[in-house]
DRENDO-978068 format. One record per residue (C-alpha): residue in three letters; x, y, z. Coordinates in steps of 0.1 Angstrom, whole numbers, padded with zeros to 4 digits, always signed. Layout:
<midrens>
ALAXYZ
...
</midrens>
This chain:
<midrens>
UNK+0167+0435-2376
UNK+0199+0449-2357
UNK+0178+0462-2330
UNK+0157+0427-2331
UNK+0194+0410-2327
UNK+0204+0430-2301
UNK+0172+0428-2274
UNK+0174+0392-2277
UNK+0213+0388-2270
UNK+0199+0413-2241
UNK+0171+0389-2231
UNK+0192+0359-2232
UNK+0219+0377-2212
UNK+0192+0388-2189
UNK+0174+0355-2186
UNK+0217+0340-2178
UNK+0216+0366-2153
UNK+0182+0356-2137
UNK+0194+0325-2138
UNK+0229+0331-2121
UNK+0210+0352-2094
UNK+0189+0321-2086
UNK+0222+0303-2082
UNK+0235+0322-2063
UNK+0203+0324-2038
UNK+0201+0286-2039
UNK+0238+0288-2028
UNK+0237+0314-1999
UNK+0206+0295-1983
UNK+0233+0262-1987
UNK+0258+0282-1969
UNK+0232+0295-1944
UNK+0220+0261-1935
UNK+0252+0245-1937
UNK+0267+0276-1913
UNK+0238+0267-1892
UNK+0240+0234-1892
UNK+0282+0236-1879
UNK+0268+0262-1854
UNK+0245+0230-1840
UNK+0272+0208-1841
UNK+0295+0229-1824
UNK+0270+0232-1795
UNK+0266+0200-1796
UNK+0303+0189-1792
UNK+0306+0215-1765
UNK+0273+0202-1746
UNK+0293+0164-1757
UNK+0324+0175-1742
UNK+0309+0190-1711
UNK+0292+0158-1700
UNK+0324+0140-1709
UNK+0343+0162-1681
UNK+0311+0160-1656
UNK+0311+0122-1663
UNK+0349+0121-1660
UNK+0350+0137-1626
UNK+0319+0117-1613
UNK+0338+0084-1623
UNK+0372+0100-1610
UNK+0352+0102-1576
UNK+0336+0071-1581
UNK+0370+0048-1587
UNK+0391+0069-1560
UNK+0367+0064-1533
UNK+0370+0022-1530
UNK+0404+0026-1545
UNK+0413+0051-1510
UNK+0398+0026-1488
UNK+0422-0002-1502
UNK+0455+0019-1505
UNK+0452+0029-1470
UNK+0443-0004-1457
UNK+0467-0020-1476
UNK+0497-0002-1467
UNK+0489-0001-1428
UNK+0489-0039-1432
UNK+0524-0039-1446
UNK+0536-0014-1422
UNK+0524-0045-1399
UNK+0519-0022-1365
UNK+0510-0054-1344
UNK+0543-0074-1356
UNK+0512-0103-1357
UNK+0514-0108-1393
UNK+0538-0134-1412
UNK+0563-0119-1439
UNK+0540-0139-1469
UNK+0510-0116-1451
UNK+0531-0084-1452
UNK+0540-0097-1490
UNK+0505-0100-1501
UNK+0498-0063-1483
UNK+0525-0050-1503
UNK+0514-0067-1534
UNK+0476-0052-1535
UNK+0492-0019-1522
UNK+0513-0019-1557
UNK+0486-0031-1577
UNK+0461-0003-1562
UNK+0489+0022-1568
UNK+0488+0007-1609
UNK+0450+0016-1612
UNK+0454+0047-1594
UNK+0481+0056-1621
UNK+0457+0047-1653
UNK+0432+0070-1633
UNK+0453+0098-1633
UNK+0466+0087-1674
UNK+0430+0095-1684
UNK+0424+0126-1665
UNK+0457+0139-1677
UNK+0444+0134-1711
UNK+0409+0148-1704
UNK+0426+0177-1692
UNK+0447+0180-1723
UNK+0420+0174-1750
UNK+0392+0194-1726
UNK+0420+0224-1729
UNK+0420+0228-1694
UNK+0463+0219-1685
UNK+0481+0246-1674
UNK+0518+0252-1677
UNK+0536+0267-1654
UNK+0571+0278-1670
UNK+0602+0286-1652
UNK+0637+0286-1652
UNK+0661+0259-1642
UNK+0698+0244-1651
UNK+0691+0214-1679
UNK+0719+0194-1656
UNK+0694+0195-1623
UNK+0664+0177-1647
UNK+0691+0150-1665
UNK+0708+0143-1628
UNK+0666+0135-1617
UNK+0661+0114-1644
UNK+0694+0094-1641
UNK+0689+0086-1603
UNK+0650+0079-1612
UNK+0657+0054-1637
UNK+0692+0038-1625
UNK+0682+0010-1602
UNK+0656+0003-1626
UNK+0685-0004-1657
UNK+0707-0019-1633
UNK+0681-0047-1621
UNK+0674-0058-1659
UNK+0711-0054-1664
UNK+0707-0025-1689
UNK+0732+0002-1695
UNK+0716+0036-1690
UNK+0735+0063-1698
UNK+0727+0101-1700
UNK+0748+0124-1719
UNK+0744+0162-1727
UNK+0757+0181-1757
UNK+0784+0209-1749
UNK+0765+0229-1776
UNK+0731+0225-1754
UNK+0726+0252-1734
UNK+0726+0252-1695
UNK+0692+0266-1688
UNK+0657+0261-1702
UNK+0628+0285-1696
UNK+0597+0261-1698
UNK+0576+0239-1672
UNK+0600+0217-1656
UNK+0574+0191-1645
UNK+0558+0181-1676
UNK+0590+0180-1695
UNK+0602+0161-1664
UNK+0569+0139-1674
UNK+0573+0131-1713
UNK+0611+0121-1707
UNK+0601+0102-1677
UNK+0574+0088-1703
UNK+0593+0079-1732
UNK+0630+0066-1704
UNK+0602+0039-1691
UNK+0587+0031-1718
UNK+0623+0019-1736
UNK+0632+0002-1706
UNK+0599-0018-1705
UNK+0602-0029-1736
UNK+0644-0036-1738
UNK+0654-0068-1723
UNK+0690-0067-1729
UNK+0712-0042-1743
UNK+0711-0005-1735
UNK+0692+0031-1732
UNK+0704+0064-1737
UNK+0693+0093-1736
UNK+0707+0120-1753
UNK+0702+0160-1754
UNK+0717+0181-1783
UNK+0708+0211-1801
UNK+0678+0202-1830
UNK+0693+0193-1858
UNK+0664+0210-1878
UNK+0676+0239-1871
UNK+0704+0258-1892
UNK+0733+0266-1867
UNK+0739+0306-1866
UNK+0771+0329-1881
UNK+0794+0311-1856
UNK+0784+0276-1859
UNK+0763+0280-1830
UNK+0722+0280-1824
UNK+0710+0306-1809
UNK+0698+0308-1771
UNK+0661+0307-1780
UNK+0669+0277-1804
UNK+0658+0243-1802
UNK+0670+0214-1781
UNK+0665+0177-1794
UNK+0659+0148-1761
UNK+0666+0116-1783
UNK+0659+0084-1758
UNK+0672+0051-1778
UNK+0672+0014-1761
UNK+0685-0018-1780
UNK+0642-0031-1770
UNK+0622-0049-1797
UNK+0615-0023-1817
UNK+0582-0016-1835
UNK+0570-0024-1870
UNK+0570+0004-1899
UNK+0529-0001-1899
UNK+0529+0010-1864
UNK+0545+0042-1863
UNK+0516+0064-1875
UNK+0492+0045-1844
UNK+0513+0044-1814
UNK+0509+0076-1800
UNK+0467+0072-1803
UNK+0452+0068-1770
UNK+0451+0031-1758
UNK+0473+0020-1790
UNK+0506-0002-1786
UNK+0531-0012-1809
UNK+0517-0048-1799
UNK+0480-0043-1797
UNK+0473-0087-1799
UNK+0455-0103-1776
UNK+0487-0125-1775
UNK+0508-0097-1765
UNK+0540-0098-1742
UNK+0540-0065-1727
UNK+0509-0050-1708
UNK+0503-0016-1703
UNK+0473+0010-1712
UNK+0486+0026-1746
UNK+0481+0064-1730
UNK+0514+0070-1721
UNK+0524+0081-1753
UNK+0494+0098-1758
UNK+0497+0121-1728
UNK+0535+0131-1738
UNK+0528+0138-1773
UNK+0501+0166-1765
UNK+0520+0175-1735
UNK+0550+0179-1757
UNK+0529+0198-1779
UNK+0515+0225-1751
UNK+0554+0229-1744
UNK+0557+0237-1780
UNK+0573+0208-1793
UNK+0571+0178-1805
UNK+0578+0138-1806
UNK+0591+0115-1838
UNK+0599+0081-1835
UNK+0621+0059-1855
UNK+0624+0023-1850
UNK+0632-0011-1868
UNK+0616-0042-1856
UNK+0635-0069-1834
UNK+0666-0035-1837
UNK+0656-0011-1812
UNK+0634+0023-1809
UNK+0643+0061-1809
UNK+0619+0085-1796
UNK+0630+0127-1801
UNK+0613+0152-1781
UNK+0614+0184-1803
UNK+0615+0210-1778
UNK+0622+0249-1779
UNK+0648+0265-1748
UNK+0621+0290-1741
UNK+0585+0282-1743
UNK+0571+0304-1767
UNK+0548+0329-1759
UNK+0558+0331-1724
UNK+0584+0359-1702
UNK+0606+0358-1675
UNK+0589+0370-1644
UNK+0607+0394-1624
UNK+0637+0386-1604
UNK+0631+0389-1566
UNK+0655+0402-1538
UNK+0671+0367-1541
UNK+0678+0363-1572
UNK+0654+0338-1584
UNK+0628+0342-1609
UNK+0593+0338-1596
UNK+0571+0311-1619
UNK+0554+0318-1649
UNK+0519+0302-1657
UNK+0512+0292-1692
UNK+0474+0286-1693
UNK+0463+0268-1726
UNK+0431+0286-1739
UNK+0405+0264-1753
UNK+0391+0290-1775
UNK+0426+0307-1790
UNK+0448+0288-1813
UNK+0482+0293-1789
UNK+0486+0300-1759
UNK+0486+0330-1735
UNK+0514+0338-1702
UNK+0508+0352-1675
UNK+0533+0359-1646
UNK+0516+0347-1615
UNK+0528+0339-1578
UNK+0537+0303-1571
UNK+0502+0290-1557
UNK+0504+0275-1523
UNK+0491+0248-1507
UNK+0484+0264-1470
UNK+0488+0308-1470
UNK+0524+0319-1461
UNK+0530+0346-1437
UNK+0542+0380-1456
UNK+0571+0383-1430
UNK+0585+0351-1440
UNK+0606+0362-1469
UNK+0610+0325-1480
UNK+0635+0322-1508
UNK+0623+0303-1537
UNK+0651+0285-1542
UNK+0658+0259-1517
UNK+0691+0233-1507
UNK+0692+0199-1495
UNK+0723+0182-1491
UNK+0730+0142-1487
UNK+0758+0128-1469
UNK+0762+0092-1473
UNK+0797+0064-1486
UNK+0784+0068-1525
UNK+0768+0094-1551
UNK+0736+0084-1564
UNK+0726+0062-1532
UNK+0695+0049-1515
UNK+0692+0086-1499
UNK+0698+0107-1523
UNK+0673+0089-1548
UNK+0648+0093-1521
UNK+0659+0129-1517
UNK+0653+0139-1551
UNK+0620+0118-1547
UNK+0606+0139-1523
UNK+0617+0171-1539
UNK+0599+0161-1572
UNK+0567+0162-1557
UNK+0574+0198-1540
UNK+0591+0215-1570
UNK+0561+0222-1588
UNK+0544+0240-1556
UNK+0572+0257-1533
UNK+0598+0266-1565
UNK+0632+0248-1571
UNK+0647+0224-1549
UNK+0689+0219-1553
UNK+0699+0185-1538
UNK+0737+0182-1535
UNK+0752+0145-1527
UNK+0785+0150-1505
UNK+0806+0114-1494
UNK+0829+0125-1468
UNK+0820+0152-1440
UNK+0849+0176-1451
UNK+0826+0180-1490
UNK+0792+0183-1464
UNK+0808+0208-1443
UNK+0820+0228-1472
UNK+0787+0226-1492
UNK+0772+0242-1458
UNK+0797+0267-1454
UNK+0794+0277-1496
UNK+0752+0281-1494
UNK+0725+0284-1468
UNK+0705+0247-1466
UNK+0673+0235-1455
UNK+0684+0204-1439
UNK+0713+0179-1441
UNK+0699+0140-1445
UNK+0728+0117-1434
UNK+0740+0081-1432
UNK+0747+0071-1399
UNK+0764+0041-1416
UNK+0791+0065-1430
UNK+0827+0051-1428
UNK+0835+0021-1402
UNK+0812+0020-1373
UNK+0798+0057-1381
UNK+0828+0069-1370
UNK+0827+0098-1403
UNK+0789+0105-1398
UNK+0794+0114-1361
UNK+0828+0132-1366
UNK+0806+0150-1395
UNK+0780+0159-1362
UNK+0812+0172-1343
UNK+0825+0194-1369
UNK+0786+0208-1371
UNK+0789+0214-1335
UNK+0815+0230-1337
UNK+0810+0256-1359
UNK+0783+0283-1348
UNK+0772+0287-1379
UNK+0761+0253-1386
UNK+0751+0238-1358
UNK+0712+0250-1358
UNK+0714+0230-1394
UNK+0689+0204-1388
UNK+0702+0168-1398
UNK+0680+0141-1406
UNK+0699+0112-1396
UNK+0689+0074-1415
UNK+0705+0043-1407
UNK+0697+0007-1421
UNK+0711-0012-1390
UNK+0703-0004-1352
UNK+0722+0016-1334
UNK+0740-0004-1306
UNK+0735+0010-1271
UNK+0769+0032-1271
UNK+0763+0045-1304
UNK+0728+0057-1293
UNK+0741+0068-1260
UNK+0759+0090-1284
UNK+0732+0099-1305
UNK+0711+0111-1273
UNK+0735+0132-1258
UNK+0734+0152-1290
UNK+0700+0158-1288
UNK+0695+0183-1268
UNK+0723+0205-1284
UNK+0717+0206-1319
UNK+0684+0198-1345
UNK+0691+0160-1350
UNK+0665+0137-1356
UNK+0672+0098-1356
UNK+0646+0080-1389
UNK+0652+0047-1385
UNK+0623+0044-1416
UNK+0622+0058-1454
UNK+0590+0068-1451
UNK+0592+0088-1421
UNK+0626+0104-1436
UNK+0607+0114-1465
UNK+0580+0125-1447
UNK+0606+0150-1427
UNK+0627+0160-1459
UNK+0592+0170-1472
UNK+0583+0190-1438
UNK+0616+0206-1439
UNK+0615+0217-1474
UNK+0578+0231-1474
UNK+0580+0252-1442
UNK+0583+0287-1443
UNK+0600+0293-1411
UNK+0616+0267-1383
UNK+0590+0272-1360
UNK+0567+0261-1388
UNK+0580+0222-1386
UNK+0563+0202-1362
UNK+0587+0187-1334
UNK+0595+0154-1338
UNK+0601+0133-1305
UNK+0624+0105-1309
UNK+0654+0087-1293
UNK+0671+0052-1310
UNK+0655+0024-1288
UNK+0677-0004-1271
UNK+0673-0038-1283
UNK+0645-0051-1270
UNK+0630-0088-1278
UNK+0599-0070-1293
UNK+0603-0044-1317
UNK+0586-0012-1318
UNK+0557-0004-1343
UNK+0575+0015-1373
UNK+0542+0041-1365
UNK+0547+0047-1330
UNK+0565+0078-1330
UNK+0558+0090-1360
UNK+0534+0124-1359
UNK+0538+0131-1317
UNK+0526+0164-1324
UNK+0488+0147-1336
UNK+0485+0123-1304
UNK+0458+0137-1284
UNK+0439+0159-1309
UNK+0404+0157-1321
UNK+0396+0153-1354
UNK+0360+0153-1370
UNK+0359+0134-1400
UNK+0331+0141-1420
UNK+0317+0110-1451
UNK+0294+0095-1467
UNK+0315+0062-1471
UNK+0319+0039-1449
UNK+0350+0024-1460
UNK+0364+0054-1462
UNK+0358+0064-1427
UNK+0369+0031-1413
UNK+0402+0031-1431
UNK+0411+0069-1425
UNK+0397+0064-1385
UNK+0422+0034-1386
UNK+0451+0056-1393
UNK+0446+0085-1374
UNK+0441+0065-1340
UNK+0473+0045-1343
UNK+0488+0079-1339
UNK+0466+0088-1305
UNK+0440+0112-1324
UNK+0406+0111-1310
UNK+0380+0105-1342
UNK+0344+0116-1343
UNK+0326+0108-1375
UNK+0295+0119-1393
UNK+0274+0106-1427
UNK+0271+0141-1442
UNK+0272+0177-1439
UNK+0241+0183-1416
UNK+0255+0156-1394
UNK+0287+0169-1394
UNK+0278+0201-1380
UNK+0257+0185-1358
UNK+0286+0170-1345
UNK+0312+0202-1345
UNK+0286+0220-1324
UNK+0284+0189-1292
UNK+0319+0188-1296
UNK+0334+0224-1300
UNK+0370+0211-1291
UNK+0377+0197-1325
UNK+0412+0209-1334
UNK+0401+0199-1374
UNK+0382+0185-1398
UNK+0385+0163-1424
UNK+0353+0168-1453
UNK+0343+0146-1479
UNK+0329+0166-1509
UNK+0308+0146-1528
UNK+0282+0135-1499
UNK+0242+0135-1498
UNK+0216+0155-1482
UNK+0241+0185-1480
UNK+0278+0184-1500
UNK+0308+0193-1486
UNK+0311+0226-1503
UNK+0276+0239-1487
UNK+0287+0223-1453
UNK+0321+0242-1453
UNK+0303+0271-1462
UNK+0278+0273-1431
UNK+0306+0265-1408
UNK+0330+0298-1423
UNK+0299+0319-1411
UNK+0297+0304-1375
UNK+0323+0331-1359
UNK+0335+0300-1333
UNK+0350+0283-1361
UNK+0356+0305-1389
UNK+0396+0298-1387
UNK+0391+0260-1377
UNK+0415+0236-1400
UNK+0391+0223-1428
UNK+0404+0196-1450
UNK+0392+0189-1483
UNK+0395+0150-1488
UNK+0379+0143-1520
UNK+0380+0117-1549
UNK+0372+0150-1574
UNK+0403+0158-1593
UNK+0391+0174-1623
UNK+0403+0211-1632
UNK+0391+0239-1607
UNK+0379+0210-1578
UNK+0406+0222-1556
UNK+0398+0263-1562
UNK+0361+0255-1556
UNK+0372+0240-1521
UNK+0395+0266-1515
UNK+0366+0290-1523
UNK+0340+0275-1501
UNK+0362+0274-1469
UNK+0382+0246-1473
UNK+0420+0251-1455
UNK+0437+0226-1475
UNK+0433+0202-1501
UNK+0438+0167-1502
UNK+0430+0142-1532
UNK+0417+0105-1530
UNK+0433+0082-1531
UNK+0447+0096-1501
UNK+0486+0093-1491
UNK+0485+0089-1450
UNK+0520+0100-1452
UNK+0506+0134-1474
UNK+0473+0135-1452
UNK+0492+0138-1420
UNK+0517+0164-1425
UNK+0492+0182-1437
UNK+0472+0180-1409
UNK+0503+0190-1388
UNK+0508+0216-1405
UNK+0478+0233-1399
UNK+0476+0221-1367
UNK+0509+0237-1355
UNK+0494+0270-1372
UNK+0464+0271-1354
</midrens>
């Protein structure tokens, strides 16, 4: 009976067992086909997000292309080059050419955050004074505060450290981000923006955060604040803290969108805190050095080349290389550029007209030819002190200095005097005409020293930007141009810009017509000879009647044969295998520019296209060649 007991605890335990096992089976094929079905989603969302990217870069191409055509037009109807056109026409010109320039901005919003989610933004992380990126924000934002009568203030910490080691351009971008955004929405009052260590972090033994600690950018306005319901939504793409139909304030929503995962490829992060109808404060959470990523090594100079933080889609952080700065056109190896670079203003006031345009233009080159330092100087005893203390690039100067210009040409004596100095090259602005003794003057120094008379902001910028991107003097392109006497018809603004184009041949080679017509309507006000062709077989059709092109514009996207293939076959014909090829393309999606580079293109230039931009670069290339 014992034994009888026993095999049937045994079968039951048996038949429990059996039964367990079968459980276990029925759970493992769950698993299986659940693990299978994941792996089918996940190709799924990879083959989702890859015709997301193709379908982002065809409609990238697809809105830049009309949206070139009406920038270009636009503006060369405001620059009015005939002087035929009333100053209502010129304000309507100026009008589309700003509301062209919005669209082209929400463009760029949702490629920024394609790029982000696609993990395809790179970081390039380097290291600068925190004082250099505050003093750029303050003369960025300044005229804006003082036309809504806002007080804008900018204040740094004496615990904050002096230098940060992290990508100086998209930090540049979220505080840019979160500065507009509280002046947008603040109608009276003020916005500050503050920069302390984190207070998150505990201080160390002597009260102090470490170097590698944390800093905390806290931006606060007086605005109208946002409701407690809203705080969780607002940084969602195209979300607002007023999304009504009834809404006051426009605007896409991606702004704070694109700096929160920007903050968060830096390594930090953004909280908000705000009261409704009370104001807003938006913190940046960010670390001094951006993790994961090294100092590069410190050149002859001084300067630390860049380092490139590449966010990998497939890791969970992030990965640093040290890389060379990339370039937009090859440098010579003789050239020994330094990577650090000095501009210095001279004009009656610190934080004037010039010197916001200075730091303007040296925004958009400090992310490709390394650091730019732009020092402001009022008198010409500080400008010929700042030139004795440090080697600079070029000298941009207010001929309206002092009474009658008296200081800015007594600032051109003391340059002339000193041997030293005087091969300095001085851009010189001035909002009034010259009368004919002050030109006179002007002309006489001419031929002794590198002074160039801009009686236009665009064209300075245009020669701050030439200045500060060559690699060696010979490099810049001469500019020919002497003040003009008063005359009952004024010059065209465009007529002696770019003397070093007039005369050249240029093949410009698209599918679109408007396109063509609007680029072929720039380059001849500045004497270049155009020759145009629908597409790539065409276009070498074209090069091969007329073998004295000097360069070559290319369209990428075009049918019956693409750009990339066309540059291709002309690289193999030996005649033109170091001709200037342009890229000129709508495409601005991740790797577009290294696929051009790669098929033959010289250069690089994205639609819509800035003339100013276009024609330097063309210059450039052309005083190469």
């Amino acid at each position: 009976m014992e034994l009888q007991r026993s095999n049937a605890e045994l079968e039951d335990k048996a038949a429990l067992l059996a039964a367990q096992n079968r459980d276990i089976e029925t759970k493992n094929a769950e698993i299986e086909q659940a693990r299978q079905e994941i792996e089918e989603r996940a190709r799924q969302l990879a083959l989702a997000s890859k015709y997301k990217s193709q379908f982002l870069a065809n409609m990238s191409h697809e809105l830049r292309t009309p949206l070139n055509s009406l920038l270009i037009l636009a503006r060369l109807l405001a620059q009015n080059p005939g002087r035929n056109l009333t100053a209502k026409q010129v304000e309507y010109a100026n009008v589309i050419h700003s509301a062209g320039s919005d669209l082209l901005q929400l463009i760029n919003d949702i490629l920024d955050l394609s790029k982000v989610e696609a993990g395809r933004m790179d970081i390039h992380a380097e290291r600068f004074p925190l004082s250099a990126l505050l003093d750029d924000i303050q003369a960025t934002f300044q005229p804006l505060t003082v036309e809504k009568g806002l007080e804008f203030a900018v204040e740094a910490d004496p615990e904050a450290p002096g230098e940060l080691f992290t990508d100086r351009q998209r930090l540049r971008q979220v505080l840019g981000n979160l500065v507009s955004n509280a002046v947008k929405f603040t109608e009276s009052g003020h916005v500050l923006l503050r920069v302390g260590p984190d207070p998150r972090v505990p201080a160390g033994p002597g009260g102090d955060q470490a170097d590698d600690g944390a800093l905390a950018f806290s931006v606060a306005d007086t605005g109208i604040g946002i409701a407690p319901e809203n705080l969780t939504t607002i940084f969602g793409a195209f979300q607002q803290g007023d999304g009504t139909l009834s809404r006051r304030y426009g605007g896409t929503g991606l702004g704070l969108s694109i700096a929160r995962e920007v903050g968060a490829l830096l390594g930090g992060e953004i909280g908000a805190e705000s009261e409704l109808g009370q104001g807003s404060t938006f913190t940046l959470y960010l670390p001094c050095e951006l993790p994961g990523a090294v100092d590069a090594e410190v050149s002859a100079s001084g300067t630390a080349d860049a380092v490139t933080i590449v966010q990998d889609a497939d890791a969970p952080g992030f990965h640093a290389e040290a890389t060379e700065a990339l370039q937009m056109q090859p440098t010579p190896p003789d050239d020994g550029v330094p990577n650090g670079r000095r501009l210095l203003v001279l004009e009656g006031a610190r934080g004037g007209l010039l010197t916001l345009l200075a730091h303007s233009a040296v925004s958009d080159l400090s992310g490709i030819h390394g650091s730019v330092h732009v020092g402001t100087a009022v008198s010409p005893e500080q400008g010929i002190e700042a030139l004795s203390a440090a080697p600079h690039q070029c000298v941009v100067l207010d001929l309206g200095l002092g009474d009658a210009s008296a200081s800015a040409f007594a600032f051109l004596d003391r340059l002339q005097e000193d041997p030293e100095l005087r091969d300095v090259p001085v851009l010189a602005h001035t909002r009034d005409k010259l009368d004919s003794a002050q030109a006179r003057l002007a002309r006489l120094r001419f031929g002794s020293q590198s002074l160039e008379l801009l009686p236009s902001l665009d064209e300075l910028r245009e020669r701050i930007t030439l200045h500060l991107s060559a690699t060696q003097r010979e490099h810049i392109p001469a500019l020919i141009s002497e003040p003009a006497e008063a005359t009952s018809r004024a010059p065209s603004p465009t007529a002696a810009r770019h003397d070093a184009l007039r005369g050249r041949q240029v093949l410009v080679i698209d599918d679109d017509a408007r396109n063509v017509f609007a680029i072929t309507s720039t380059l001849e006000l500045h004497g270049i000879t155009v020759t145009q062709a629908p597409n790539g077989r065409k276009g070498i059709e074209a090069l091969l009647t007329a073998d004295d092109t000097d360069l070559i514009l290319m369209d990428v996207m075009m049918p019956e044969m693409d750009g990339y293939t066309t540059m291709n076959k002309i690289r193999q014909m030996p005649a033109f295998a170091t001709l200037p090829i342009i890229a000129v393309t709508a495409r601005a999606m991740p790797g577009d520019r290294e696929k051009s580079l790669a098929a033959g293109a010289s250069d690089y230039v994205t639609k819509p296209v800035d003339t100013d931009e276009l024609l330097a670069c063309m210059e450039r290339w052309l005083a190469r060649q």
